[in-house]
N, C-alpha and C positions, 0 to 999 in steps of 0.2 A: 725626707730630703730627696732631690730630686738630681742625678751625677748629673746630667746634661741641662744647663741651667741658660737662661735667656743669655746669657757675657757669656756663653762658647759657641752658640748657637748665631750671635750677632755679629762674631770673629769671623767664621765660617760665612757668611751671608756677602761679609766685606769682601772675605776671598774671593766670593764667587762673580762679586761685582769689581774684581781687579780683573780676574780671568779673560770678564768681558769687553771689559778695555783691553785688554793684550786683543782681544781677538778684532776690535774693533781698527786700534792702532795699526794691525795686519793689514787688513781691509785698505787703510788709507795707505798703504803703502810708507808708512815712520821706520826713521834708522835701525837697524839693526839692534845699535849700541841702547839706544830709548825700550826696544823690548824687551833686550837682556836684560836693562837693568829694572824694567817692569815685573818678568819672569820672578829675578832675584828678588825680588818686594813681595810677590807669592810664596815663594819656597820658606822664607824669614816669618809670613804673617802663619803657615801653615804648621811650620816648626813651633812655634809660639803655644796655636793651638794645642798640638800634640801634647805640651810641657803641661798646659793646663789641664786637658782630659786623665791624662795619667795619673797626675796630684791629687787631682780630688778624688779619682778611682781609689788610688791608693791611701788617701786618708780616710777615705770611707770603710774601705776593705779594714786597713788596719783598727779602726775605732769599734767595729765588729770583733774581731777576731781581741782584743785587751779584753772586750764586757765578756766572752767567753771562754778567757782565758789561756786559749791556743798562741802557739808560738806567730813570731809574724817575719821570720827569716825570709822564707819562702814567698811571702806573698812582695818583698821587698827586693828579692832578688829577679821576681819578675818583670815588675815596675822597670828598675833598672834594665833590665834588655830589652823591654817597650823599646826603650826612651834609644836605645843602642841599634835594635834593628830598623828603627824610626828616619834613623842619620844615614 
């Protein structure tokens, strides 16, 4: 199994071709108000990804840590502050 799988990798790629629109849109000189809300369509597709990397991290980690039998508090309460110092 592979954690960084082609749908987070293809999420990321959108991002990067949003990015280039912001910067393109800069370029033509567009509203203000048209970048922000460009920007905020980054920030949303980025958080997205984040939600996604961390889940499968963490269902990975924790499907390891069941087969041998170790507690998975810990590895849960790291996820959760990812996902916190993410925000």
């Amino acid at each position: 199994m592979t954690l960084y799988d082609d749908k987070v990798k293809n999420r990321l790629k959108r991002v990067e071709g949003q990015v280039r629109g912001i910067l393109k849109m800069m370029d033509d000189e567009k509203s203000c108000q048209d970048i922000v809300t460009q920007m905020a369509a980054v920030r949303n597709a980025l958080d997205r990804a984040i939600g996604v990397v961390v889940s499968s991290n963490l269902e990975h980690c924790i499907r390891e840590q069941i087969e041998k039998g170790e507690d998975t508090e810990e590895t849960i309460k790291e996820a959760v502050n990812l996902l916190v110092k993410s925000r």
